[in-house]
MDTraj code that builds the backbone (N, CA, C; nanometers):
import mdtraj as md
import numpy as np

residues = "UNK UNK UNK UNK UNK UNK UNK UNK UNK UNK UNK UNK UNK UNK UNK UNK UNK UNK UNK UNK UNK UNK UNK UNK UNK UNK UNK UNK UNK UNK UNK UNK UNK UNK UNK UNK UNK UNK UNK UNK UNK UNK UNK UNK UNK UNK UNK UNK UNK UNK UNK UNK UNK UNK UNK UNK UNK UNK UNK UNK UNK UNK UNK UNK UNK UNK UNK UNK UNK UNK UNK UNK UNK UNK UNK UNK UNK UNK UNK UNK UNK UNK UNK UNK UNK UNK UNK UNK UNK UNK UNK UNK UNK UNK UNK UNK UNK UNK UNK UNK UNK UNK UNK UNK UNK UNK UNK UNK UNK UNK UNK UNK UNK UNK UNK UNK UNK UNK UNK UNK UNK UNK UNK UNK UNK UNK UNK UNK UNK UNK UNK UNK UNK UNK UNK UNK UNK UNK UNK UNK UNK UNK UNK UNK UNK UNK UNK UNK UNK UNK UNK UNK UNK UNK UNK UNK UNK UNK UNK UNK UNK".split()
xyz = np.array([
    [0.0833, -0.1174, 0.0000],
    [0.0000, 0.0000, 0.0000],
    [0.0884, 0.1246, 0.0000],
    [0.0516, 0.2133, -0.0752],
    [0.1176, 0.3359, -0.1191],
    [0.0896, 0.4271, 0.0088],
    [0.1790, 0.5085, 0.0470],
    [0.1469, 0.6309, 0.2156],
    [0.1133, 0.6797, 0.1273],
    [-0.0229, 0.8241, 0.1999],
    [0.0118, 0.9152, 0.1363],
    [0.0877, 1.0352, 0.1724],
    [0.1093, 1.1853, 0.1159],
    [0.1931, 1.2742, 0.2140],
    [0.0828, 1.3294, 0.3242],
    [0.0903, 1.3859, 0.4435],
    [0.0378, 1.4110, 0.5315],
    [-0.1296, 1.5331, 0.5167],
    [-0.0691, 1.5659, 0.3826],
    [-0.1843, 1.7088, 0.3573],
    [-0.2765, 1.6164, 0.2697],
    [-0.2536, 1.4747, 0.2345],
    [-0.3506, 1.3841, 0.1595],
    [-0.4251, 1.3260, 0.2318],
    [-0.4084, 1.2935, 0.3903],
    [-0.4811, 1.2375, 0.4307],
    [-0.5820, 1.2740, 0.5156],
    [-0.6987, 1.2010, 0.4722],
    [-0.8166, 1.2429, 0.5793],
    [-0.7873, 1.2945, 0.7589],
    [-0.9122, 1.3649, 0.7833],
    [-0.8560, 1.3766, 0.9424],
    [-0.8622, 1.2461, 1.0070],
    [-0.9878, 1.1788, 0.9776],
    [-0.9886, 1.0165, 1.1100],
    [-0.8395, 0.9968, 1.0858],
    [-0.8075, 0.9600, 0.9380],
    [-0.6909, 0.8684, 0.8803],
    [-0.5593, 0.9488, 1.0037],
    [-0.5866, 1.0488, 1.0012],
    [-0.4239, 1.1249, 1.0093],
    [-0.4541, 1.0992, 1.2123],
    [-0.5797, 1.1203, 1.2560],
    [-0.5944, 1.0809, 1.3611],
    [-0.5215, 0.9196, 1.4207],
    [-0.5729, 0.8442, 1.3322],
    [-0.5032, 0.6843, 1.3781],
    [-0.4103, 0.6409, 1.3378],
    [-0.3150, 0.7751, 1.2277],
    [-0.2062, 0.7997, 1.1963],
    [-0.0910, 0.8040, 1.3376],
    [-0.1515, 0.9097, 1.3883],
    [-0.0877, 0.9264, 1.5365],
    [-0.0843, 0.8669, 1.6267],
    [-0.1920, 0.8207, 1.6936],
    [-0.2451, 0.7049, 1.7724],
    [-0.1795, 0.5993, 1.7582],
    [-0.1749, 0.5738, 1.6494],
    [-0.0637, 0.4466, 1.6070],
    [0.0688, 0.4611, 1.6600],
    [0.1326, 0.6187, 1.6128],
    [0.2936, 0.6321, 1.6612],
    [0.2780, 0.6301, 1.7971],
    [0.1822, 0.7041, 1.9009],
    [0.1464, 0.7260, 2.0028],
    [0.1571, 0.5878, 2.0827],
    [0.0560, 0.4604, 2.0167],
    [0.1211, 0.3330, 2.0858],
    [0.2548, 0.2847, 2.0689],
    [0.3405, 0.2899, 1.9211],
    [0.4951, 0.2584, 1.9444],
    [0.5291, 0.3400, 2.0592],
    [0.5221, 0.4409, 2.0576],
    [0.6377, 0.5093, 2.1708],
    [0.6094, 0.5185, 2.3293],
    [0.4933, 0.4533, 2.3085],
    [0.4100, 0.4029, 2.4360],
    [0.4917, 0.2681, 2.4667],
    [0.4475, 0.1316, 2.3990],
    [0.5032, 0.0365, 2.3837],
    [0.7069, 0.0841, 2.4189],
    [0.7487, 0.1381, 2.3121],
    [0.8919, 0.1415, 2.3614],
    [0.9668, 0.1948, 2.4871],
    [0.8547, 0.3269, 2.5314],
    [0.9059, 0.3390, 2.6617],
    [0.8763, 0.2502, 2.7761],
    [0.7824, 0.1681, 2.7756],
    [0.7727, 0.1034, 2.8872],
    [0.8776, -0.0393, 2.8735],
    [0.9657, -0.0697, 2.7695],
    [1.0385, -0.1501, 2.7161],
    [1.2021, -0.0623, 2.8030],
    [1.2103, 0.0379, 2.7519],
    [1.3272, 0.0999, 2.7981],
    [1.3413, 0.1372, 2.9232],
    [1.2211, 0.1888, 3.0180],
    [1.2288, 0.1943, 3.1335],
    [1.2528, 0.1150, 3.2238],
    [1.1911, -0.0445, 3.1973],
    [1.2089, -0.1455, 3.2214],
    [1.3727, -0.1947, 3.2147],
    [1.4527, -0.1737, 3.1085],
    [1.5896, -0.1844, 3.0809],
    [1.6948, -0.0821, 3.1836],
    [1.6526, 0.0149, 3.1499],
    [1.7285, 0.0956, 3.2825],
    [1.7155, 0.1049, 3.4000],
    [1.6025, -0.0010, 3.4855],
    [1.6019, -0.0220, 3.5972],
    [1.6696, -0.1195, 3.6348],
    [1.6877, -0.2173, 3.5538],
    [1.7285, -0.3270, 3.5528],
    [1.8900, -0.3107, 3.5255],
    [1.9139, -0.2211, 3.4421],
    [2.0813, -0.1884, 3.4543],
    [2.1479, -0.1048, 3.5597],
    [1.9927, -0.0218, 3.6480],
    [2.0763, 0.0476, 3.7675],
    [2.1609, 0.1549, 3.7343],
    [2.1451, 0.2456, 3.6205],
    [2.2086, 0.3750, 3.6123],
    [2.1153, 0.4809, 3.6315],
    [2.1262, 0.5422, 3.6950],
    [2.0307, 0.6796, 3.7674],
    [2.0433, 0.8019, 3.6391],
    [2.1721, 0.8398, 3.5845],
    [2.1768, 0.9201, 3.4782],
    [2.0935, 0.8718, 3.3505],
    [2.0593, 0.7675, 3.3016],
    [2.0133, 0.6987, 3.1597],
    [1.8811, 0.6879, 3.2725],
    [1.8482, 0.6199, 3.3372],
    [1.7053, 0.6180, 3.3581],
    [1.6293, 0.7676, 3.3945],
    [1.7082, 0.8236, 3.4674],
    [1.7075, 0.9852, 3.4867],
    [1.6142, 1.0231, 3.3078],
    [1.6982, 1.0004, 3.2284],
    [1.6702, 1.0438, 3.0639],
    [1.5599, 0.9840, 3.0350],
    [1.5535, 0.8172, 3.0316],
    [1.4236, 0.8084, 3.0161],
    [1.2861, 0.8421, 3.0822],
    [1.3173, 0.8739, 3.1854],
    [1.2136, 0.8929, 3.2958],
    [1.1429, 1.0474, 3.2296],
    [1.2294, 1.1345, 3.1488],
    [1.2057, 1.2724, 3.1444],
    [1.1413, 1.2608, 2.9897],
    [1.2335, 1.1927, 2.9171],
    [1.1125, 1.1234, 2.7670],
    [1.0300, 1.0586, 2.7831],
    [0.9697, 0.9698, 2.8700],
    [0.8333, 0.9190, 2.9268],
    [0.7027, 1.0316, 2.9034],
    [0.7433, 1.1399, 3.0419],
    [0.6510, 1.2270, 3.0801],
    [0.6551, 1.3498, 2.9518],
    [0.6566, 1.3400, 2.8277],
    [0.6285, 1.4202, 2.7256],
    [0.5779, 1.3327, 2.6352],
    [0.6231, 1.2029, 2.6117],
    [0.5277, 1.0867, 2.5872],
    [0.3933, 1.0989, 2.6384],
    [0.3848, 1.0545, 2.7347],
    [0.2409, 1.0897, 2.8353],
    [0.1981, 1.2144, 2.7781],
    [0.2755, 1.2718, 2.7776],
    [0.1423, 1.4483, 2.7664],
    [0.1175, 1.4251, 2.6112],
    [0.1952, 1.3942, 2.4967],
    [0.0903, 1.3824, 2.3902],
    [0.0058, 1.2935, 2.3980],
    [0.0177, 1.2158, 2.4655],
    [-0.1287, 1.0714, 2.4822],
    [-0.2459, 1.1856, 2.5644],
    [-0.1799, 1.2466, 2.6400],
    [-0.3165, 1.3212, 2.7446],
    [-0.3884, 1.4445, 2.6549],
    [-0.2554, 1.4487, 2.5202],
    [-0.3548, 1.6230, 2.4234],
    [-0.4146, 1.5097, 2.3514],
    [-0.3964, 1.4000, 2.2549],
    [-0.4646, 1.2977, 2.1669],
    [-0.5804, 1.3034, 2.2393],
    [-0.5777, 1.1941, 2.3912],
    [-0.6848, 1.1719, 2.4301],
    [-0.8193, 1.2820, 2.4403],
    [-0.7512, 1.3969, 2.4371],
    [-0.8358, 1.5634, 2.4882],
    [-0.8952, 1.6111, 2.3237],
    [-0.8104, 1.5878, 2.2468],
    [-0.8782, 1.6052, 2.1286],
    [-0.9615, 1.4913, 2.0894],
    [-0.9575, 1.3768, 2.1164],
    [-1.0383, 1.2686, 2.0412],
    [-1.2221, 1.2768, 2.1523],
    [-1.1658, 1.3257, 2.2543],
    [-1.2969, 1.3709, 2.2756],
    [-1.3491, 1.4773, 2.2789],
    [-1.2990, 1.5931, 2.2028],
    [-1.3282, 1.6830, 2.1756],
    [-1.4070, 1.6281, 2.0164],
    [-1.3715, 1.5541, 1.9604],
    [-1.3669, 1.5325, 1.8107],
    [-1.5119, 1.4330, 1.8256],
    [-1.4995, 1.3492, 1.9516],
    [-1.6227, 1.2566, 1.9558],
    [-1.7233, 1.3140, 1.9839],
    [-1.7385, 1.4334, 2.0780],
    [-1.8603, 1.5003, 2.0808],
    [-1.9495, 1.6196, 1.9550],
    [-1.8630, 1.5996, 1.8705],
    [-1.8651, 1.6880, 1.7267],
    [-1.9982, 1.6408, 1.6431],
    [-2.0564, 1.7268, 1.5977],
    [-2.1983, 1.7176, 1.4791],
    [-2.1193, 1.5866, 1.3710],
    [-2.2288, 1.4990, 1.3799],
    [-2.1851, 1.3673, 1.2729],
    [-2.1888, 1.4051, 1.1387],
    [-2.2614, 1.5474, 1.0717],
    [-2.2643, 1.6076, 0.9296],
    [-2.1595, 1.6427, 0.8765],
    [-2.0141, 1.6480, 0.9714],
    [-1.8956, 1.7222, 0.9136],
    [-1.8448, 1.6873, 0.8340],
    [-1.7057, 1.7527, 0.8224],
    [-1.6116, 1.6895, 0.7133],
    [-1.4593, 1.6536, 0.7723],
    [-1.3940, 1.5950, 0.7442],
    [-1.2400, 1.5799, 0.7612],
    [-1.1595, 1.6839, 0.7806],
    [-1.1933, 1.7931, 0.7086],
    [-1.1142, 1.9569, 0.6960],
    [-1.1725, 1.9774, 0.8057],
    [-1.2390, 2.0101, 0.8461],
    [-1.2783, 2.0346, 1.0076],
    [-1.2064, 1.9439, 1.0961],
    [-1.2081, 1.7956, 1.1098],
    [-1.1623, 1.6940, 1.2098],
    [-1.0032, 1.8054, 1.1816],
    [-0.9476, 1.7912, 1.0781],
    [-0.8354, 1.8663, 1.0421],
    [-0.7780, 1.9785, 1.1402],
    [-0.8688, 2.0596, 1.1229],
    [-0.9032, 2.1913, 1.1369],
    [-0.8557, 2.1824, 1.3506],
    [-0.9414, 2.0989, 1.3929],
    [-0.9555, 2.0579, 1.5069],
    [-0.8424, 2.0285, 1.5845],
    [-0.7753, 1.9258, 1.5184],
    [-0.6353, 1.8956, 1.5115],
    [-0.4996, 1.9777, 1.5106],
    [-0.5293, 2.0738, 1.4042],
    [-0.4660, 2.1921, 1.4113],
    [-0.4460, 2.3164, 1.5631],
    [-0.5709, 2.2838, 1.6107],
    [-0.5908, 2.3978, 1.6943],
    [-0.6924, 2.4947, 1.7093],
    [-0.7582, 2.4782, 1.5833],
    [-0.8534, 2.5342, 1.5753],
    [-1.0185, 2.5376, 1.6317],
    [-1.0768, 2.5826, 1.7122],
    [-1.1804, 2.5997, 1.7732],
    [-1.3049, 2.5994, 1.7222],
    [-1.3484, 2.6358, 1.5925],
    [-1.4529, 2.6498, 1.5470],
    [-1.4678, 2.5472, 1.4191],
    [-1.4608, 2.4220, 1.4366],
    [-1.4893, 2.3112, 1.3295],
    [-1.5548, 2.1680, 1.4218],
    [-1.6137, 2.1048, 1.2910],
    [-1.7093, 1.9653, 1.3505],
    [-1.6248, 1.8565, 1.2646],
    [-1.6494, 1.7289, 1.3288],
    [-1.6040, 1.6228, 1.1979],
    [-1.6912, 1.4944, 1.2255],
    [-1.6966, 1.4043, 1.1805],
    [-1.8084, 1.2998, 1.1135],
    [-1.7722, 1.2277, 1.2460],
    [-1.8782, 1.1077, 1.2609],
    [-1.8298, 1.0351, 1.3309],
    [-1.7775, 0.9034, 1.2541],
    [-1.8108, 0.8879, 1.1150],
    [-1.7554, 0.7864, 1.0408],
    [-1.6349, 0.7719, 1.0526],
    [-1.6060, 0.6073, 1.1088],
    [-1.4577, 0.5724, 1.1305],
    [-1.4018, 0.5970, 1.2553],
    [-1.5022, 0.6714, 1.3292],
    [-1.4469, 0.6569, 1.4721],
    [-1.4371, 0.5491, 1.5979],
    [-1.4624, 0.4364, 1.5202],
    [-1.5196, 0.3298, 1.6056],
    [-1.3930, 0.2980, 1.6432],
    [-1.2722, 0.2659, 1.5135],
    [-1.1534, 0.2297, 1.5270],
    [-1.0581, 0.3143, 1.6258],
    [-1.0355, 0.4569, 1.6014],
    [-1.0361, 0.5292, 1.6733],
    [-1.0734, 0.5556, 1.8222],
    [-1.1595, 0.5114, 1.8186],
    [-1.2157, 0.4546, 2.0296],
    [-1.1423, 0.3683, 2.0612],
    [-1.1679, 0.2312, 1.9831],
    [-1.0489, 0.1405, 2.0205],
    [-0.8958, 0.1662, 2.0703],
    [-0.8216, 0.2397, 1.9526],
    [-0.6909, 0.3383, 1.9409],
    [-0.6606, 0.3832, 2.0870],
    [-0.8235, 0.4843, 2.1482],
    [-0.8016, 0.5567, 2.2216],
    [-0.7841, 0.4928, 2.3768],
    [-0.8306, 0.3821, 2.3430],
    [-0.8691, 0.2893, 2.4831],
    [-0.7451, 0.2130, 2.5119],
    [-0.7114, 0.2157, 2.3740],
    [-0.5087, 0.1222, 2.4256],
    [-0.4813, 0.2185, 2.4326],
    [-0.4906, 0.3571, 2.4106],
    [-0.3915, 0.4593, 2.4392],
    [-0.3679, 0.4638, 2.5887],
    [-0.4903, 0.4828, 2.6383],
    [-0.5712, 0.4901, 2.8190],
    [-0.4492, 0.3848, 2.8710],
    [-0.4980, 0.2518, 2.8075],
    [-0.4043, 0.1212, 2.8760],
    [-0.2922, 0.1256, 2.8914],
    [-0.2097, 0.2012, 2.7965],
    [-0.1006, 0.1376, 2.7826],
    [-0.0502, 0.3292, 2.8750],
    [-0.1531, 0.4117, 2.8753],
    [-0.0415, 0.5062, 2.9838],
    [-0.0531, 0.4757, 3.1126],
    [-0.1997, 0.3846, 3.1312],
    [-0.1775, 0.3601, 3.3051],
    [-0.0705, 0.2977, 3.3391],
    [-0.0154, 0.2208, 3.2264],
    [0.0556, 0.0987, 3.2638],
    [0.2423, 0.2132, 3.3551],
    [0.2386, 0.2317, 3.1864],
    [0.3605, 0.4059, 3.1745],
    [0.3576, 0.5059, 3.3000],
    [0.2580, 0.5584, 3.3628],
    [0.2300, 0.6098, 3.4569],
    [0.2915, 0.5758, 3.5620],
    [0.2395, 0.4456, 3.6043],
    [0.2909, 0.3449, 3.7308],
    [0.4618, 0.3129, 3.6722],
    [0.5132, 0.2714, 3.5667],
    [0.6820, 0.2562, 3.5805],
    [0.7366, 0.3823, 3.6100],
    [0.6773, 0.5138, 3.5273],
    [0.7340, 0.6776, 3.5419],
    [0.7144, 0.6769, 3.6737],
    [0.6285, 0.6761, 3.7632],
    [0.6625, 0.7176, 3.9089],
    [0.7577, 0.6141, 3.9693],
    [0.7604, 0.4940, 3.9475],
    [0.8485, 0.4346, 4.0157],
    [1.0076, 0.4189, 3.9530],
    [1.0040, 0.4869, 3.8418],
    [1.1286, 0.5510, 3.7760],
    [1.1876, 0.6213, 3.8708],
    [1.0948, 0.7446, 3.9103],
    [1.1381, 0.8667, 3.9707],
    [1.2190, 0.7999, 4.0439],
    [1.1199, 0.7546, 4.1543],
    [1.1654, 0.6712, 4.3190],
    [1.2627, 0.6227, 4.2765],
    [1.3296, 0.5693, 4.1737],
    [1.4169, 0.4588, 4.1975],
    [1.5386, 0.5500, 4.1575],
    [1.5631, 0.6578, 4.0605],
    [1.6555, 0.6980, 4.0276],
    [1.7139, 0.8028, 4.1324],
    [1.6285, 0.8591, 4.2729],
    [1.6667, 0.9121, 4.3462],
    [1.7710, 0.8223, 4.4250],
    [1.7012, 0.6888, 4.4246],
    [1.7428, 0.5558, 4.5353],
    [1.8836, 0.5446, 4.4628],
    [1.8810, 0.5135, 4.3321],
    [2.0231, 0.4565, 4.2972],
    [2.1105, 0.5884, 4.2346],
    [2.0661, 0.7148, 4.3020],
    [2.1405, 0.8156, 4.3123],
    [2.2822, 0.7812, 4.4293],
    [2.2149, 0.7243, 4.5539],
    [2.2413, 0.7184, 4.6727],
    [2.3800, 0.5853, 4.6777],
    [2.3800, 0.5720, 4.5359],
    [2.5017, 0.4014, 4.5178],
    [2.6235, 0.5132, 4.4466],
    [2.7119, 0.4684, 4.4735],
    [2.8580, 0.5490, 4.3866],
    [2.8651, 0.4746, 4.2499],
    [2.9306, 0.5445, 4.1563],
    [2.9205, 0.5213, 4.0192],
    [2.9475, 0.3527, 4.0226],
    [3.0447, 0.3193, 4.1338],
    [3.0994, 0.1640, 4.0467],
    [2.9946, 0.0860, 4.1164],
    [2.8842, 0.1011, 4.1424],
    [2.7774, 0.0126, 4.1700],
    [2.7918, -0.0094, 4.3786],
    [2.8692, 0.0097, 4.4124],
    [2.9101, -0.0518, 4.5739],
    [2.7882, 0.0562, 4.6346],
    [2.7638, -0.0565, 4.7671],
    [2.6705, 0.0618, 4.8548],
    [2.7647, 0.1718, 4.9251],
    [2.6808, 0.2328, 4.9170],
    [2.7009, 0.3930, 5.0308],
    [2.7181, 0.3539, 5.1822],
    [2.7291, 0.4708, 5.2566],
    [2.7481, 0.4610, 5.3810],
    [2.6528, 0.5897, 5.4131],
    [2.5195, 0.5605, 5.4887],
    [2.4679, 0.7014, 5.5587],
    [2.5755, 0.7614, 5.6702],
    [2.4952, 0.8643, 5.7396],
    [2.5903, 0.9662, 5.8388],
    [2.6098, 0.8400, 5.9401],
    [2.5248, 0.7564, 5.9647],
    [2.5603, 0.6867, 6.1236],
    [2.6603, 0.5420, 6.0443],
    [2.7112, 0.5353, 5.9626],
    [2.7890, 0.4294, 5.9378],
    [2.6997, 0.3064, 5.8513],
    [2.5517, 0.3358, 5.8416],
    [2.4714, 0.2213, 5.8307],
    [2.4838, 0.2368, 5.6631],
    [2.4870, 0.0982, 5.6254],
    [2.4714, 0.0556, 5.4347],
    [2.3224, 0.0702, 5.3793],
    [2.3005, 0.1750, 5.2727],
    [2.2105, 0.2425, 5.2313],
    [2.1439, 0.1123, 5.1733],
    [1.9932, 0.0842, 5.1501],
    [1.9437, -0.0180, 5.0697],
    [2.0097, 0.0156, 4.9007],
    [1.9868, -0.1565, 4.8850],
    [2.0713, -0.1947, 4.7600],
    [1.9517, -0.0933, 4.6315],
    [2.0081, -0.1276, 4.5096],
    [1.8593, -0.0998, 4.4139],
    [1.7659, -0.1901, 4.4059],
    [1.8885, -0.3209, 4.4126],
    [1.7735, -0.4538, 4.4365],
    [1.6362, -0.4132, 4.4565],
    [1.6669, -0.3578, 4.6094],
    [1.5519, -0.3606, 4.6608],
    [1.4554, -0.2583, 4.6524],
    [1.5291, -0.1648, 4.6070],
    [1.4055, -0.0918, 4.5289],
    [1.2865, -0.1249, 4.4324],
    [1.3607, -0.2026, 4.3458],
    [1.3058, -0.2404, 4.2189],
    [1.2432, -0.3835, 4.3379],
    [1.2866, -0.4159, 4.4453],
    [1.1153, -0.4866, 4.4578],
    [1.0349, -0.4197, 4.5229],
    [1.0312, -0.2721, 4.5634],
    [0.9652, -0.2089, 4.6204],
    [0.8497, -0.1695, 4.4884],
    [0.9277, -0.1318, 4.3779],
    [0.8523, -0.0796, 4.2421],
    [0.7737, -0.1983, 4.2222],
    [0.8435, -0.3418, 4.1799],
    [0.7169, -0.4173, 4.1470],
    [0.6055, -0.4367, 4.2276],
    [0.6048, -0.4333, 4.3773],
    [0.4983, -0.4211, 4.4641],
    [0.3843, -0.3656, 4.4347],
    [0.4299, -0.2339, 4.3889],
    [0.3370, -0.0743, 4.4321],
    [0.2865, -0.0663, 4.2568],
    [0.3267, -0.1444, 4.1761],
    [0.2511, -0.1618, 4.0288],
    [0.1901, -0.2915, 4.0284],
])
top = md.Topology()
chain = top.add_chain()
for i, resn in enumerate(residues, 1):
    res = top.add_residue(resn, chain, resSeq=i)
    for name in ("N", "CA", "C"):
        top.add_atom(name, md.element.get_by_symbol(name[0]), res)
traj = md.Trajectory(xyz[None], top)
């Protein structure tokens, strides 16, 4: 099947256009976050933890427009759904083809609760394995006592997800 360029395609189309990239990069961050907990570097998970939460916020404008777009007059046209998409305030678009699109929107939902729960326990953990010196060895608090491992962080994270 031939793409077309971006100004060819319908609004639903260009809608589940996104939605689509929206689940890869959904799907890959919860793949990579997963990897840098598991390797225990606070700087690289630090990074992903901060590309996550801009991930998330285009899933939270998608989700804000697709129901902006679902409550829309079913007489419209695509240049409006378009229009909508753009930014623009004063347009309607069809509901034809939005069925797929709900679907889209409902793994979108799924797959950020999932993202949500590793990003906070990202945070937690990259403060925790702040607290280890670069070559992996535990710390020492002020009273002499050995700081928890990451180990055990990361079973604190799988707990609390």
């Amino acid at each position: 099947m031939k793409s077309l360029p971006d100004n060819q395609v319908s609004g639903i189309d260009r809608l589940l256009i996104e939605t689509g990239r929206l689940l890869e990069d959904l799907s890959g961050m919860e793949e990579e976050i997963l990897q840098q907990v598991l390797s225990g570097d606070p700087r690289r998970l630090s990074a992903v933890v901060h590309s996550s939460a801009e991930i998330l916020h285009r899933g939270d404008k998608l989700m804000a427009l697709m129901e902006q777009a679902g409550n829309l007059d079913p007489q419209s046209t695509d240049r409006e759904l378009i229009a909508l998409q753009a930014g623009e305030e004063s347009c309607d678009c069809g509901r034809a083809g939005m069925e797929p699109l709900t679907e889209k929107l409902a793994e979108v939902k799924a797959w950020q609760q999932v993202n949500r729960c590793l990003l906070a326990g990202g945070l937690q953990l990259v403060f925790k394995l702040q607290d280890k010196s670069p070559a992996g060895k535990p710390t020492y608090n002020c009273c002499g006592e050995i700081r928890p491992s990451a180990s055990d962080a990361l079973v604190r994270l799988n707990r609390s997800c």
